[in-house]
C-alpha positions in Angstrom: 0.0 0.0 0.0 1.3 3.3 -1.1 2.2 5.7 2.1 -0.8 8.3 1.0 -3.4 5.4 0.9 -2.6 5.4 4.7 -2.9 9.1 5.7 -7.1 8.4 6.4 -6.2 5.2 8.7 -3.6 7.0 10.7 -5.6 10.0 10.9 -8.7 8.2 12.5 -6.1 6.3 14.8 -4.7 9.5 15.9 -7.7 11.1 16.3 -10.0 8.5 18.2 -12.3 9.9 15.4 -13.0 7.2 13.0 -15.9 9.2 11.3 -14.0 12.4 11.0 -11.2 10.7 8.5 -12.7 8.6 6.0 -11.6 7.2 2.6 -12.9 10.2 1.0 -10.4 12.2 3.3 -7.3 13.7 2.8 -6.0 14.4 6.1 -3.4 17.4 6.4 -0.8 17.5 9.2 0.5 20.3 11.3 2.3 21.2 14.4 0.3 24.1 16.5 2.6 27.0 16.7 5.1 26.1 13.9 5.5 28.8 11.1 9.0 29.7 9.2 9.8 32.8 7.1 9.1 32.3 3.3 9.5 35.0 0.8 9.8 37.7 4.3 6.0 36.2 5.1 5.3 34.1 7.7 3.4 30.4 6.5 2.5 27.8 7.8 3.1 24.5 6.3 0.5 21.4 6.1 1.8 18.2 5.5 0.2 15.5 3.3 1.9 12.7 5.0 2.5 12.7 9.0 6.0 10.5 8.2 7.4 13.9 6.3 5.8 16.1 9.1 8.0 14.0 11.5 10.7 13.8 9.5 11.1 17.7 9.3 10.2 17.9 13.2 13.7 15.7 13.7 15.4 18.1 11.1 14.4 21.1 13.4 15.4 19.3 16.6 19.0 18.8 15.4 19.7 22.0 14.3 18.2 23.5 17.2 15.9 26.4 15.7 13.0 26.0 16.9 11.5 25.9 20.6 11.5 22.4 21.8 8.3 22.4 23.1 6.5 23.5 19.9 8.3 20.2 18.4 6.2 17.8 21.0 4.2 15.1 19.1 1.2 16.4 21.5 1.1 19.4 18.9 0.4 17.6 16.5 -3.0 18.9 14.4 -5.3 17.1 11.9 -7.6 18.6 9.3 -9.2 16.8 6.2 -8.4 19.2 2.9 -11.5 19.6 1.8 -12.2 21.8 4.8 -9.7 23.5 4.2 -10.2 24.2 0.5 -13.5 25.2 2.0 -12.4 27.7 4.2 -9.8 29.4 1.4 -13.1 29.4 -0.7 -15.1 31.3 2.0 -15.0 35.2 1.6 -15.3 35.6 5.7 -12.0 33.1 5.9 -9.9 33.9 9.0 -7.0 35.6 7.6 -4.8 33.3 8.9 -5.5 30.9 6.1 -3.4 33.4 3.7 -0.8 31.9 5.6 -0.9 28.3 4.6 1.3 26.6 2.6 0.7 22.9 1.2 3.6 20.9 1.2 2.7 18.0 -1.5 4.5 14.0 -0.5 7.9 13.7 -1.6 7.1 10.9 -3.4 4.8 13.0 -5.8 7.6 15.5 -5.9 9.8 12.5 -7.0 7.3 11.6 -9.6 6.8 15.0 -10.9 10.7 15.5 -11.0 11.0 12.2 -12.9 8.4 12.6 -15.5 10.1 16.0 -16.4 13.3 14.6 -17.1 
């Protein structure tokens, strides 16, 4: 099974929420509290794939940028795209939402990359 197919599964079994996360669902990960400077804005990234989220967490922890606390698994979020997508859609969106960034699953990137060639 390819890593994306699991996102829903892992999502419901992080959750407790089995309904919220279903195989219509693309669930999008994110740490509460982490944002880096893009561009001289300030975004914040959602993850397709909880394995890259944690993979970038470890990154962070050994170079030693970011608060240590904000790196605790506990902060971890969960929200399916499509409410998201709804909320970029909705003209009385928080503004915070201009601040998102999607970060697609390296192996897409990979895909992408090796198509072009």
């Amino acid at each position: 099974m390819l890593r994306w197919m699991r996102q829903p599964q892992l999502a419901q079994q992080m959750t407790g929420k089995a309904e919220a996360f279903g195989e219509d669902s693309v669930p999008l990960f994110y740490l509460e509290g982490l944002a880096f400077k893009r561009n001289g804005a300030r975004v914040f990234p959602l993850f397709f794939n909880y394995e890259e989220l944690n993979a970038y967490v470890q990154q962070l922890r050994k170079q030693g940028t970011v608060d240590e606390k904000t790196l605790e698994a506990s902060n971890v979020n969960i929200v399916d795209l499509n409410m998201v997508l709804s909320e970029l859609a909705s003209p009385r969106r928080d503004p915070i939402w201009n601040e998102v960034v999607f970060l697609p699953p390296q192996d897409g990137m990979n895909f992408v990359k090796a198509v072009q060639k």
